[in-house]
N, C-alpha and C positions, 0 to 999 in steps of 0.2 A: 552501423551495427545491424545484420541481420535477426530477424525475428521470426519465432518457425510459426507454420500457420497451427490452428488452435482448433478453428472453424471454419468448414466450406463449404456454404450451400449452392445448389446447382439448379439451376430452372424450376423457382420454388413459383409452382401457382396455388391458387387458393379461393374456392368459388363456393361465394354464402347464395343464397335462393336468389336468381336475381341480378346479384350483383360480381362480378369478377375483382375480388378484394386485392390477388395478385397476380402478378401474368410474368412468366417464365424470370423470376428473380433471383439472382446470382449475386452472394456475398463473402469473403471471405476478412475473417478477425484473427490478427497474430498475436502471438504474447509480449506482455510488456510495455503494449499499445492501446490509445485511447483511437475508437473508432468511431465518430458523429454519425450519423445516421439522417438527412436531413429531406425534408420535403414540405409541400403547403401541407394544411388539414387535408385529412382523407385520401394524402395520396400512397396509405399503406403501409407506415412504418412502423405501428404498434401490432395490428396484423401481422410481421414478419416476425417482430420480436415474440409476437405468443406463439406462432409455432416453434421456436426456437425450447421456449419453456414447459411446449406439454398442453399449453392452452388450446390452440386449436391442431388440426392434423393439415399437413398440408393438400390436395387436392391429387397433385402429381409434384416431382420433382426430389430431389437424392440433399441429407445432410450427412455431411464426414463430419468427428467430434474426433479431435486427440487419433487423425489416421481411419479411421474406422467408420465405415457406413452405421448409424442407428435411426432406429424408429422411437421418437420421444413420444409416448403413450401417452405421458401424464406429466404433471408437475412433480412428482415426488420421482419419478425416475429421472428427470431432467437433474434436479437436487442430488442425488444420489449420482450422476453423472461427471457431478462439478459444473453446476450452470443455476444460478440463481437470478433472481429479479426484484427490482426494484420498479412496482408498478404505478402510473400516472395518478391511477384512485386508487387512494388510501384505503386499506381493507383490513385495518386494526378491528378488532373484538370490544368496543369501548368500556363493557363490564369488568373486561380483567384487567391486570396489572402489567405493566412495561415487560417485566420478567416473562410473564406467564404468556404475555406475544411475540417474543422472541424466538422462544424455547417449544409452543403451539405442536403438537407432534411428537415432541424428542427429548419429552423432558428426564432428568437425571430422575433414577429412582433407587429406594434406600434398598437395603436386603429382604423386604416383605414384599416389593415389587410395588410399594407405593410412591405417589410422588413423592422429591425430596425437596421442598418450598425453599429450606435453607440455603441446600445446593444451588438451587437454581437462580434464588438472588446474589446469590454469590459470585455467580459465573455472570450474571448479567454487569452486576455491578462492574466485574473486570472489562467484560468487552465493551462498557461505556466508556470508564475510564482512560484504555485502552486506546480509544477515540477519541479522549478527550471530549465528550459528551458530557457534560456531569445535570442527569436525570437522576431522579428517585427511583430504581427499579422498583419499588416499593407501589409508586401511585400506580391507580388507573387511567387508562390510557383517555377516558372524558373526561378527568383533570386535566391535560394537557392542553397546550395552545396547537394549532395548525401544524405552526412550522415546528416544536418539537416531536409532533406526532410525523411526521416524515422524517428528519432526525431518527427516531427509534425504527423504521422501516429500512433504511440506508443501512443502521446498525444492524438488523436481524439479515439483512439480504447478504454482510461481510460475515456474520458468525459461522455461514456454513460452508469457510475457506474454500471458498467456488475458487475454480480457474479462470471460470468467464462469469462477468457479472454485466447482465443487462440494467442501465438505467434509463426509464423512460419519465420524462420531465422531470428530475430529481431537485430542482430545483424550483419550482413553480411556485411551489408554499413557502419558502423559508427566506430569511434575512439574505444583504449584501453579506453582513459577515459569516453567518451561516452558511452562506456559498462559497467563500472565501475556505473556512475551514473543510467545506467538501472537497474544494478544489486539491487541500493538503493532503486528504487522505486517499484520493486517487493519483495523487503522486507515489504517496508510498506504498499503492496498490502494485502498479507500474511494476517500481522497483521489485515487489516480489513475485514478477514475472506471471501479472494478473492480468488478462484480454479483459479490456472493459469496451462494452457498445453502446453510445454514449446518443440517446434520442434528446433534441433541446430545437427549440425555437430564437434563441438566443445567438444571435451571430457571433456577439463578442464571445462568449463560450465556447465556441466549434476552434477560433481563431487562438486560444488561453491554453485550451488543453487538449485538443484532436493534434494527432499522427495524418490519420486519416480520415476522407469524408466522401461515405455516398449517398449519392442524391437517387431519388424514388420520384416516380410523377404519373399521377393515375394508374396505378401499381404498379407501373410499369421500372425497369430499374435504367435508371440515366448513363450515370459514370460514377466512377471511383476516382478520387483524386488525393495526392499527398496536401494536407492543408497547408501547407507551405508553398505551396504553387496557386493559393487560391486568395480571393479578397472577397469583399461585400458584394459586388457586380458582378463578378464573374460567377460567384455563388447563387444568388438573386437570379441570374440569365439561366442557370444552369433547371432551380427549383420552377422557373416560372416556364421554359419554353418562350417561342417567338411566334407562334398564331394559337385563337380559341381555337378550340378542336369541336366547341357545340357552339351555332348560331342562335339565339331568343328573335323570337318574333314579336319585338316591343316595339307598341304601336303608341304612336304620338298622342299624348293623352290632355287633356282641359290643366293647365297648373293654377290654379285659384288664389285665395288668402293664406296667410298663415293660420294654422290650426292649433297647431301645439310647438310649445320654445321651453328650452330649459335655458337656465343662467346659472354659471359656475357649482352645477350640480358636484357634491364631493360624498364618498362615503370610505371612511379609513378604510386603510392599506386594500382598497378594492378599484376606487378609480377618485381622482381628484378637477376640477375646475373643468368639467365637461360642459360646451357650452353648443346647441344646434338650433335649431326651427324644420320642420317640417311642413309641407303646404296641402289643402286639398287636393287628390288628384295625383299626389305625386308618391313615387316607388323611392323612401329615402336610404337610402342602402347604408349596411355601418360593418367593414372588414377587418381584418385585424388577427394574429395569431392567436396562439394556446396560451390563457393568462390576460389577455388584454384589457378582460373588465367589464365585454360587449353582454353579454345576458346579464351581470353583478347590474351594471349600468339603469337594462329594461327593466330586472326584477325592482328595482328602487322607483322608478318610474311608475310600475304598476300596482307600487304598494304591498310587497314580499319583504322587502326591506325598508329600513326607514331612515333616511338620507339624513346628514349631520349637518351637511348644510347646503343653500343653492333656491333657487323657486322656479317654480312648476306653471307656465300659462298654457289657459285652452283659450282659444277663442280670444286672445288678449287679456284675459282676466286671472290673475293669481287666483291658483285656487292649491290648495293642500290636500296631499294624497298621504295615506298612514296603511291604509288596508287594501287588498286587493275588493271587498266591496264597494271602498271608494271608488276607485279608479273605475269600474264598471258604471259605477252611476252618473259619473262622467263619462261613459260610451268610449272606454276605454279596452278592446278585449287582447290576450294575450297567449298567444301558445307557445307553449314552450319548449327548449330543445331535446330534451329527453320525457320521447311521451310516454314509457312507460313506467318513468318513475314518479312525474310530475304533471304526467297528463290524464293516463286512462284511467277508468276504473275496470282492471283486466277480468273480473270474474262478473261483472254485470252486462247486462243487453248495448245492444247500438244507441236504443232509444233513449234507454239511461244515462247513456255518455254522451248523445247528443242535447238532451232537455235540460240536464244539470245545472249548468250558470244563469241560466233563463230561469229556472223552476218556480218562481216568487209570480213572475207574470200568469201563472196557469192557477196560478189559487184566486180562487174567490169566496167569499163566507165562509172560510175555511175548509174548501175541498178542492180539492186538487182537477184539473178539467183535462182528463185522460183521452178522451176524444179528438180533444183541440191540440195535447201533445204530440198523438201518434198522427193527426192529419200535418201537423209542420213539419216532422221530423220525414215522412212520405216526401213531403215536396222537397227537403235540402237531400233527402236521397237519389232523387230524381236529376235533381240539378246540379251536383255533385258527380252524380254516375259511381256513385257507391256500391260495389257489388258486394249483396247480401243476403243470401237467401229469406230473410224476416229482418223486420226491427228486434226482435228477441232475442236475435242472433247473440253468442257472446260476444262482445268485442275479440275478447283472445286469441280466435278463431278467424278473423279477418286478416288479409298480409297488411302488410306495412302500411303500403300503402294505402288502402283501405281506411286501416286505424287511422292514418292523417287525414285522412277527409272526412271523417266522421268529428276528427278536433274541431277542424276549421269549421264545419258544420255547426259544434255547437255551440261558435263564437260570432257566426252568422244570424242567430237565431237569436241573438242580443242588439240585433241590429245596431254593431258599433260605428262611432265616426270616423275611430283611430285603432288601429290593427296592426299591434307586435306582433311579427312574424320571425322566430328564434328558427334558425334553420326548419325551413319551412321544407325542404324536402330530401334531407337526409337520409338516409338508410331505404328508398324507395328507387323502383324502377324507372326507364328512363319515359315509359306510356307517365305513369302517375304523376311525375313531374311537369313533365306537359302540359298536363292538366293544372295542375295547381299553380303552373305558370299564367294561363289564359285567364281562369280565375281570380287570380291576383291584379291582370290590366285590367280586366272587368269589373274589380272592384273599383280600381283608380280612376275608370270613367266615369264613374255612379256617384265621385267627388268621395271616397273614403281618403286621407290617407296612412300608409301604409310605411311603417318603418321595419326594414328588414335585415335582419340578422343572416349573413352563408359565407362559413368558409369555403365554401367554392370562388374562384376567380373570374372563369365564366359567367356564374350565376350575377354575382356583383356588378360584372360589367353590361351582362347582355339584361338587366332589367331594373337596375335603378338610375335613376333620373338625375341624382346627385347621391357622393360615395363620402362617408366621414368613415377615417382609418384611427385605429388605435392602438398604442401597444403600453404596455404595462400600466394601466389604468391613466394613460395621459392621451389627450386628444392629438395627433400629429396633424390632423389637415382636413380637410372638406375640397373635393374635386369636383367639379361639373363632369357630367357623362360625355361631352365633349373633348373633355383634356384628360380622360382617364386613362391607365392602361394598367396593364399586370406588371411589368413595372416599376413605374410610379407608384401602385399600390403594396407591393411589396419592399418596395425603398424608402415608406410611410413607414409599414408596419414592423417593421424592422429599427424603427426610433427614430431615423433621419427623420430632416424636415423638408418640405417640399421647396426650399430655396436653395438645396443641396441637391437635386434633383436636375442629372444632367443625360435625354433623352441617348445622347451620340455613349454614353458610356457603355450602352447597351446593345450595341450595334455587331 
């Protein structure tokens, strides 16, 4: 059966300050067809999909929609186009009601030109049903669990009988069987002659329901294949490439005692029987796709969450962490992956975001020693290479990179023993990473160690000492840097186990 194309994009790039998000990407989606979209973290495949929807503009490069050259302004032109989205973060209104976030923009109104509340649970109610969803259109969307609150996102992205409907991780939140019934309704998407582009970290998913599958890799765009011509290896070979493209300059560093061990660390439906040790000195790396559980994991670690079951040793001594002021007190520091939702404080100073976790050590008889703040936060500026024209500075004002070393500054200034590092240099250029790579060995000479979090492949391999892979909150393996490779770390994190791991497969 032929299928006529729907969507063609032609040499789509896409450049954020810094960094080259796409470089000359070329896709086309037909009707009636499920298209996977596949690649590791960061190498570009939600960036392609938001220019598709209006979110971002692309830099240079030509989209055909239905024949026709257009320029997607916005999301509501995209909507009005026949192209809706199904996005990774959830971005429901939690005050209003399932109906009232469906319908957000469009809603029915009576003859006064008011809303019509009736109407529009009326129509919600259908197109649940419809679905076979059966929600309350009635409740608010913070009554809801997770996975129904993606559920009612899946439903709003189908109400606005799109031609093309993007899905990016549509399944991350919700049940087997919840997946199970999405899988039915992109069937009978299919049947009504609906392009769907199908973004998923799940292999068995690409292999269940893709036509087609193209792979992306450091934005760069790989190949397009019929997934019927393709398998776990051949896919794995395709996502990962066959040499790092960036060398680390990781220098053989002191590995000492054990520091820190967890034992059959569990926290529902987030990750279960996680069991590691980390040593002084050592870069303990932990990889893993979208979902895997690796920040759910640290945040439980450093006392954000509070672990169901499992024990926590420093030093060989059980000790119980519940708060993130514990785990500091135990010289525990943490930065985290997204520093602008969970890191900065974007309308205060440098010096405020670097003194902050420390701030208990500058009081004495109750006054604060302002002097002794701005002369340490000088020296990690220094030693960092922070560029800032003042400590006053606002954060918000600094790039990216910048803002990360101002983090790590002020987790430095805690003088810890043990250092989560959650994508430690994400969304930064390749100077500032540099940096924050050297900084990182020099911490591991100095006998810190350092557990680090990066979907990078490179980064995993060119700087940690030993690699623990995970995928859907289950441990698959722990590698020496010796036996590591991209992969083997992708034939982890992809569910296999490293007994099923056969080097010549890849060849």
């Amino acid at each position: 059966m032929t299928h006529e194309i729907i969507l063609e994009m032609k040499n789509i790039t896409k450049i954020f300050p810094g960094v080259k998000a796409l470089d000359n990407v070329s896709l086309i989606a037909k009707k009636g067809t499920v298209h996977a979209i596949m690649g590791e973290n960061g190498a570009g495949k939600s960036t392609l999909m938001k220019t598709i929807i209006g979110i971002h503009q692309p830099t240079s490069g030509k989209i055909f929609f239905k024949g026709k050259e257009i320029i997607i302004e916005n999301t509501n032109f995209a909507i009005n186009s026949g192209i809706s989205m199904i996005h990774q973060e959830l971005s429901n209104i939690p005050h209003m009601t399932v109906a009232e976030n469906i319908y957000l923009g469009r809603e029915p109104l009576n003859k006064f030109k008011l809303i019509n509340n009736t109407k529009m649970l009326s129509n919600a109610k259908k197109l649940l049903n419809d679905l076979n969803i059966f929600i309350d259109p009635s409740l608010k969307m913070s009554e809801l669990s997770i996975a129904n609150m993606q559920m009612v996102e899946i439903a709003k992205a189908i109400s606005y009988d799109s031609e093309l409907i993007i899905m990016d991780e549509p399944t991350s939140a919700i049940t087997e069987a919840e997946v199970e019934h999405l899988f039915k309704i992109i069937k009978t998407l299919k049947e009504n002659n609906v392009a769907i582009l199908y973004i998923t970290h799940k292999m068995k998913e690409v292999f269940k329901i893709a036509d087609y599958v193209t792979v992306l890799r450091d934005g760069k765009f790989v190949a397009t294949e019929e997934a019927k011509n393709l398998d776990n290896k051949k896919l794995i070979t395709m996502m990962v490439g066959r040499s790092l493209e960036k060398m680390f300059d990781k220098e053989t560093t002191h590995i000492g005692k054990e520091k820190i061990r967890i034992e059959n660390y569990s926290k529902n439906r987030l990750f279960s029987n996680i069991n590691f040790s980390a040593k002084e000195g050592e870069i303990f790396g932990i990889a893993g796709l979208m979902g895997a559980g690796r920040s759910e994991l640290m945040e439980t670690i450093f006392g954000v969450r509070v672990k169901d079951k499992g024990k926590l040793f420093i030093d060989g001594n059980e000790v119980t962490i519940k708060t993130p002021s514990d785990a500091i007190k135990y010289n525990i520091a943490f930065l985290t992956e997204d520093r602008k939702k969970t890191g900065l404080y974007l309308m205060h100073s440098v010096q405020d975001n670097m003194a902050i976790a420390n701030i208990n050590s500058y009081i004495k008889h109750g006054l604060i020693d302002f002097k002794k703040i701005k002369s340490d936060c000088l020296l990690e500026k220094e030693k960092l290479r922070i560029k800032t024209p003042s400590l006053d500075q606002l954060i918000m004002n600094l790039s990216g990179g910048n803002q990360q070393k101002v983090l790590i500054s002020r987790w430095l200034l805690t003088d810890p023993d043990i250092l989560i590092l959650d994508e430690p240099t994400r969304g930064i250029d390749v100077g500032a990473k540099a940096e924050i790579h050297k900084l990182m060995i020099l911490l591991a000479k100095e006998g810190k160690t350092i557990i680090m979090i990066s979907s990078e492949l490179p980064e995993i391999l060119g700087m940690s000492d030993r690699i623990m892979v995970m995928h859907e909150g289950k441990q698959t393996g722990i590698i020496e840097r010796k036996d590591a490779s991209q992969e083997k770390i992708m034939h982890l994190a992809t569910g296999a186990s490293l007994d099923s791991f056969n080097e010549n497969d890849y060849i």
